[in-house]
C-alpha positions as CSV (number, residue, x, y, z in Angstrom):
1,X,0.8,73.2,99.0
2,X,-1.7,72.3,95.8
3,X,-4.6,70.4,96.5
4,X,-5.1,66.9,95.1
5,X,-7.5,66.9,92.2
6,X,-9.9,64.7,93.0
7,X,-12.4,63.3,90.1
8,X,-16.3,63.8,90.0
9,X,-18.2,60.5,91.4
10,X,-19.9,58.9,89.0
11,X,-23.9,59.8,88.9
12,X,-26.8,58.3,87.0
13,X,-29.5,60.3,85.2
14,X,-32.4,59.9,82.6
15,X,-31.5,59.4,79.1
16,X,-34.2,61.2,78.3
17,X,-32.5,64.5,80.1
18,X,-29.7,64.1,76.7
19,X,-29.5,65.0,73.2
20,X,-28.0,63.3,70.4
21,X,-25.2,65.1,70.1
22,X,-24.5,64.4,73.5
23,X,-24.5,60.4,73.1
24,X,-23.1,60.4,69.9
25,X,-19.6,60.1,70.7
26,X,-20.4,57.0,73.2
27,X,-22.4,55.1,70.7
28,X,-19.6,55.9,67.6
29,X,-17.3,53.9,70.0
30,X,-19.8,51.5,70.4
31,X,-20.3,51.0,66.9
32,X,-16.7,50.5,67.0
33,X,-16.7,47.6,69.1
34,X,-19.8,45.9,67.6
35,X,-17.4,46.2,64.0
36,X,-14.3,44.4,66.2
37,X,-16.2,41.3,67.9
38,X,-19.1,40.8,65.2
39,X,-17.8,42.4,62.0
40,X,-21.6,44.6,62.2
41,X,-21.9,47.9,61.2
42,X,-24.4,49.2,63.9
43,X,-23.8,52.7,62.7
44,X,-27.9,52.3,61.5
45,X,-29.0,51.2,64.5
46,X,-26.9,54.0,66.3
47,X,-28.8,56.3,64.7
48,X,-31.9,55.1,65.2
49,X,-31.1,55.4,69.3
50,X,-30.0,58.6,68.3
51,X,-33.6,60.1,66.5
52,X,-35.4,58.8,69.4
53,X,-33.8,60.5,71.9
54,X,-34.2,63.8,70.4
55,X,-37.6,62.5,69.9
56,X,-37.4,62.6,73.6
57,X,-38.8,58.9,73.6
58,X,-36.5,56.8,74.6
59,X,-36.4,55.2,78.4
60,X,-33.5,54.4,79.9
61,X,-30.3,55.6,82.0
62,X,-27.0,57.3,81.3
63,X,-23.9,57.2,83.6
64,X,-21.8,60.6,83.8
65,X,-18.1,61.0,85.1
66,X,-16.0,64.2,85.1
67,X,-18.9,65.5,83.1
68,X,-18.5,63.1,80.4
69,X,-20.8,60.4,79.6
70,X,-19.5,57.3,80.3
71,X,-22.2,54.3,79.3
72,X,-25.8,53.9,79.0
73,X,-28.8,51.7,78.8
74,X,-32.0,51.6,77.5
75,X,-35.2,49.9,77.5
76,X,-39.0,49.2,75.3
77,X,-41.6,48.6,76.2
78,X,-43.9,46.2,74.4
79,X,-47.4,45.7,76.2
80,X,-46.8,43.9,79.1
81,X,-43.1,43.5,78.5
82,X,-39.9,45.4,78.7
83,X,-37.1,44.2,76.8
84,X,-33.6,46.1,77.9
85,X,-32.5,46.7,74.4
86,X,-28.8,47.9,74.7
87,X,-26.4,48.3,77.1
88,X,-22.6,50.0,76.4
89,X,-19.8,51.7,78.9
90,X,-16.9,52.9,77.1
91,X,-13.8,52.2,79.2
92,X,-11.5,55.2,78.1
93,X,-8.3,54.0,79.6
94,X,-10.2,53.2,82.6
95,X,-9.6,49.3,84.1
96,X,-12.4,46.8,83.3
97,X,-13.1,46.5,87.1
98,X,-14.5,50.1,86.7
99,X,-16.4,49.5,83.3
100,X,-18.0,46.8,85.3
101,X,-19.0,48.5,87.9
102,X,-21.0,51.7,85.8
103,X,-22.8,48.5,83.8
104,X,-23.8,47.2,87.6
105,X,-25.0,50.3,88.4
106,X,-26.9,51.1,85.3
107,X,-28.7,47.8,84.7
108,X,-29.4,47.9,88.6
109,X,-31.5,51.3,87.5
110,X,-33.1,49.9,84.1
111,X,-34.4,46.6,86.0
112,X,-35.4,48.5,89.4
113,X,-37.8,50.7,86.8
114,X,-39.0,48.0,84.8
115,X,-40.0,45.8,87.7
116,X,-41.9,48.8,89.2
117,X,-43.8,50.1,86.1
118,X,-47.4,49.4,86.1
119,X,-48.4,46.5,84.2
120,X,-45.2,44.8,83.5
121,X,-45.0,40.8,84.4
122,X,-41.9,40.1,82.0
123,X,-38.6,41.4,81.3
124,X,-35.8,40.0,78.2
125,X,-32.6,40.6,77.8
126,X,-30.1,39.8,75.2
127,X,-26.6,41.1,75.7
128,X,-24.6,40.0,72.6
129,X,-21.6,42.4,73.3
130,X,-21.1,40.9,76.3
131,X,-19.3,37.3,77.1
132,X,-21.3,35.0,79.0
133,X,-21.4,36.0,82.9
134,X,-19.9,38.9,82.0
135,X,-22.5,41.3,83.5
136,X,-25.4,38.6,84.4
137,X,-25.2,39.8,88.6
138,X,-27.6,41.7,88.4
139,X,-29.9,39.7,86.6
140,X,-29.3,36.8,89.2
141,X,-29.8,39.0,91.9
142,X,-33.0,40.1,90.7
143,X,-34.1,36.3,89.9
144,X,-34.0,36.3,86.4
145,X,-33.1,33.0,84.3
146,X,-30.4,32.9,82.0
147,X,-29.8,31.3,79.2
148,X,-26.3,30.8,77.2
149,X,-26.5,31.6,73.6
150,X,-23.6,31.2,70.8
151,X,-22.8,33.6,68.1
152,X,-21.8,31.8,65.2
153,X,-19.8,32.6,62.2
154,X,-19.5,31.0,58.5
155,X,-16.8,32.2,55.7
156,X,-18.6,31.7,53.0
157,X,-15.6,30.7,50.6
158,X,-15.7,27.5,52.9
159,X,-19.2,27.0,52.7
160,X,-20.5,23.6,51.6
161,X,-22.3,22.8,48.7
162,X,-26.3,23.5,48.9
163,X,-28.6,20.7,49.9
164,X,-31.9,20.1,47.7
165,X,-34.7,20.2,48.7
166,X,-37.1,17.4,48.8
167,X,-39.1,16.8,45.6
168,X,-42.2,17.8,46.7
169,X,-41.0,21.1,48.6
170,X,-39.9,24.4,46.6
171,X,-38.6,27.9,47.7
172,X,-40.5,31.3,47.2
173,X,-38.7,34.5,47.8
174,X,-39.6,36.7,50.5
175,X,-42.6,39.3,49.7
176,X,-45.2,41.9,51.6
177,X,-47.7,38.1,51.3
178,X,-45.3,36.3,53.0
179,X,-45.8,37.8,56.8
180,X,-48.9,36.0,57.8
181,X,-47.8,32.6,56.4
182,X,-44.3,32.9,58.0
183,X,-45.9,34.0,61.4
184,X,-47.7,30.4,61.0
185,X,-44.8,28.4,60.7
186,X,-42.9,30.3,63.5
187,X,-45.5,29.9,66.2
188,X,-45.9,26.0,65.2
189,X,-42.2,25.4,65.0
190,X,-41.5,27.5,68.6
191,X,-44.1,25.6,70.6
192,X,-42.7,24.2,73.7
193,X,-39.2,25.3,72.7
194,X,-36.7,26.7,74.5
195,X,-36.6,30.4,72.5
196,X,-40.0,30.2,72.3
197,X,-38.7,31.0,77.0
198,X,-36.6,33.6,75.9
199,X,-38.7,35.2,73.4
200,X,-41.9,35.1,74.1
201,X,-43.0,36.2,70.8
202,X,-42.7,33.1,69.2
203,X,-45.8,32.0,71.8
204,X,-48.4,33.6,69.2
205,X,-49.0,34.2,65.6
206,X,-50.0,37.7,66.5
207,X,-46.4,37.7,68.6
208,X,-44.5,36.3,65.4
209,X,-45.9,39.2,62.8
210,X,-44.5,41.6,65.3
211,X,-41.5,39.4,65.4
212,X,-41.1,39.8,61.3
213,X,-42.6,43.0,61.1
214,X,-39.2,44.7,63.9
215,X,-37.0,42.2,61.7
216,X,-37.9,43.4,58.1
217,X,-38.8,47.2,58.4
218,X,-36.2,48.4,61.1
219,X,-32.5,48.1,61.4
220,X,-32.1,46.5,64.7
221,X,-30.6,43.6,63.4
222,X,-29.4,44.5,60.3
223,X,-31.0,45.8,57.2
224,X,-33.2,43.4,56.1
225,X,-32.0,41.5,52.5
226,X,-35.3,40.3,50.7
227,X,-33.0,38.9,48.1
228,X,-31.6,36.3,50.5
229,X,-34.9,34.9,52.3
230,X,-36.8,32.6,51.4
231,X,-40.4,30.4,52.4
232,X,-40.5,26.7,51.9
233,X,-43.9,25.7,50.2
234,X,-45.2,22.6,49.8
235,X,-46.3,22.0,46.4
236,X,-49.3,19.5,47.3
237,X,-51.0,22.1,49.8
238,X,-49.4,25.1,49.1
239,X,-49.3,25.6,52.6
240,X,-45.6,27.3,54.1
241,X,-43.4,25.1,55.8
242,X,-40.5,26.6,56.8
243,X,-38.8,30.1,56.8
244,X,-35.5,31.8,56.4
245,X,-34.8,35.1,57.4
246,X,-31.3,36.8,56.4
247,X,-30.2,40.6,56.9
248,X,-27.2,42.7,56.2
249,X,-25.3,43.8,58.6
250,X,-22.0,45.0,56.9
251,X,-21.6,45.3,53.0
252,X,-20.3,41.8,53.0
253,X,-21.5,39.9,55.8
254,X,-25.4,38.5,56.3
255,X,-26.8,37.7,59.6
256,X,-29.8,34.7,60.1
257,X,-32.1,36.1,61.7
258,X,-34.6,33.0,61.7
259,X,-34.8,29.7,60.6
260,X,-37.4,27.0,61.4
261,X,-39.2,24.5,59.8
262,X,-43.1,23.1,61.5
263,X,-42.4,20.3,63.2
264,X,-43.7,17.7,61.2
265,X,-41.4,18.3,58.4
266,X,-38.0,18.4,60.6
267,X,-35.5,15.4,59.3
268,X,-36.1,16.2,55.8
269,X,-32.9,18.3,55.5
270,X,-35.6,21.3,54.7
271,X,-33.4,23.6,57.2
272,X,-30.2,22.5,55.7
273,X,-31.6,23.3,52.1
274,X,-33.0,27.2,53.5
275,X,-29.6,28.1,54.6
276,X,-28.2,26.9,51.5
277,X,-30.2,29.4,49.6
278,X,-29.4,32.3,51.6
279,X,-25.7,31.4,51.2
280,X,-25.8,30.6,48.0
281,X,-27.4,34.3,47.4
282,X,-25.2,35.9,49.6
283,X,-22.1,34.4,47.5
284,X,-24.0,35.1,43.8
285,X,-23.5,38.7,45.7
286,X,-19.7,38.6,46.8
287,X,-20.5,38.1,50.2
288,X,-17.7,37.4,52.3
289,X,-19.0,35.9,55.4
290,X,-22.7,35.1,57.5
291,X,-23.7,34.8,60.9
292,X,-26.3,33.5,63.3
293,X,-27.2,33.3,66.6
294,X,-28.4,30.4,68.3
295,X,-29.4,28.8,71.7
296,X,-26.7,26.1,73.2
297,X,-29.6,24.6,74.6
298,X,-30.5,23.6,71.4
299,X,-28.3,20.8,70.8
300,X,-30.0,19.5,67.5
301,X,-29.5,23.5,65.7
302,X,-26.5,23.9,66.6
303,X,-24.9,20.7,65.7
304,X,-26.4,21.1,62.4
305,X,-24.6,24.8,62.3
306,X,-21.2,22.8,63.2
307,X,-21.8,20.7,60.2
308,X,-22.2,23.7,57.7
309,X,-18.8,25.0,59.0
310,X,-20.1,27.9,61.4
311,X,-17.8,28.3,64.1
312,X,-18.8,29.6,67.6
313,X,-17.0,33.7,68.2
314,X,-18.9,34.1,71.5
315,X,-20.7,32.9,73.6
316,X,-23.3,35.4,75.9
317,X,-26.4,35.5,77.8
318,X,-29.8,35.9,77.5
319,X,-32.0,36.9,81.2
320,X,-35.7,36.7,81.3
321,X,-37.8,37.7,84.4
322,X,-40.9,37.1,85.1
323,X,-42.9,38.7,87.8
């Protein structure tokens, strides 16, 4: 009688044990799911992931099956921080139950190391691939907080008109003088707000030029389109104001990657006016479409979004821990 074939159960190892040629199949079908649910081409950021781990440099966990790898997750850290920077299981015919269960098992490794290495006190997590609750057990068990964000989608052909900006407010393009100014405004307009709990970044100037510097000189959120940010100035004290931050993240499609305005110039429709220039660049362009993403919590932003015509496509989590 033949014996049963019976598959290999499923093991976890170091990423740092793989090469790039081994992941690269797993994070081409990632990239393929990033281009179905958010119209972004992560195939930069893919590659990025992929240098680094045959820089040997990269913490973080891979799941194998049969010999094949199945998902993967991996982490930073920054300081006294680690910040779980990806997480992807490629179902392969497999049921969802079981994709589920690998991305339990995985994040249960990433957060077990981070909460045991030396000198951490704070993990963050953004899972935008992921719909809300989708794989937040883990996080919960582990005591993190999490908090529902909303990706948000314009067509730009439906787009409304640009608002001006006040008389005594005008924009300057983005350039290399424009960091420590920006920084300024970021910390000021973040203070007591509720990113300012999931990112704590935001909490410092120092925090906000690392902020800018990961946003314009590397591809994790898109390539970085000077052309389409801007910095309010006001013309009196020539002091910034407010900032607007746009990348690319497919030939025709830009992403926000921050917009604020200091506090004591909100209500003057300066935000309204920032987003209008960045669309109104992105169309001179033949940009097809923009996006953002932006805490539900914050009712006021994402009202205003609703107003321009974005449209909420997801809705996921971010998880912060502190220890």
């Amino acid at each position: 009688m033949a014996t049963a074939l019976r598959s290999a159960p499923l093991e976890i190892f170091d990423l740092r044990h793989f090469s790039s040629s081994e992941l690269r199949p797993l994070l081409e079908r990632e990239a393929e799911r990033w281009a179905a649910l958010l119209e972004w081409d992560y195939r930069g950021s893919a590659e990025m992931i992929l240098r680094y781990l045959d820089a040997k440099i990269l913490p973080g966990y891979a799941a194998i099956e049969n010999d094949r790898v199945k998902g993967y997750s991996f982490f930073v850290y920054e300081g006294s921080k680690g910040v779980i920077g990806d997480l992807f299981v490629d179902t392969n015919g497999r049921g969802s139950a079981h994709a589920e269960d690998i991305e339990r098992r995985l994040l249960r490794h990433v957060i077990e190391t981070l909460q045991n290495s030396p000198g951490i006190h704070r993990i963050e997590a953004q899972l935008l691939t992921h719909e809300s609750g989708q794989a937040s057990a883990p996080f919960i068990a582990e005591g993190f907080r999490p908090f529902s964000r909303l990706f948000m989608h314009l067509t730009l052909a439906q787009a409304k008109p640009p608002r001006a900006l006040p008389a005594d407010v005008e924009l300057r393009g983005w350039s290399e003088e424009s960091f420590q100014g920006a920084a300024s405004v970021i910390t000021a307009a973040y203070r007591g707000h509720v990113d300012s709990e999931i990112n704590d970044q935001y909490r410092s100037v120092s925090g906000s030029m690392r902020f800018l510097n990961n946003i314009v000189r590397f591809p994790g959120c898109g390539v970085f389109d000077g052309d389409a940010s801007y910095v309010a100035i006001d013309k009196l004290t020539r002091a910034p104001i407010g900032v607007i931050l746009c990348s690319r993240i497919k030939d025709d499609v830009g992403h926000i990657t921050q917009v604020c305005v200091a506090p004591e110039h909100r209500g003057r429709g300066i935000g309204e006016a920032l987003i209008g220039a960045t669309q109104s660049s992105l169309q001179r362009r033949r940009f097809r479409a923009l996006s953002l993403t932006v805490t539900e919590a914050n009712h006021g932003a994402v009202e205003l979004y609703k107003r321009l015509n974005f449209v909420v496509k997801r809705v996921f989590d971010a998880f912060v821990w502190e220890g």
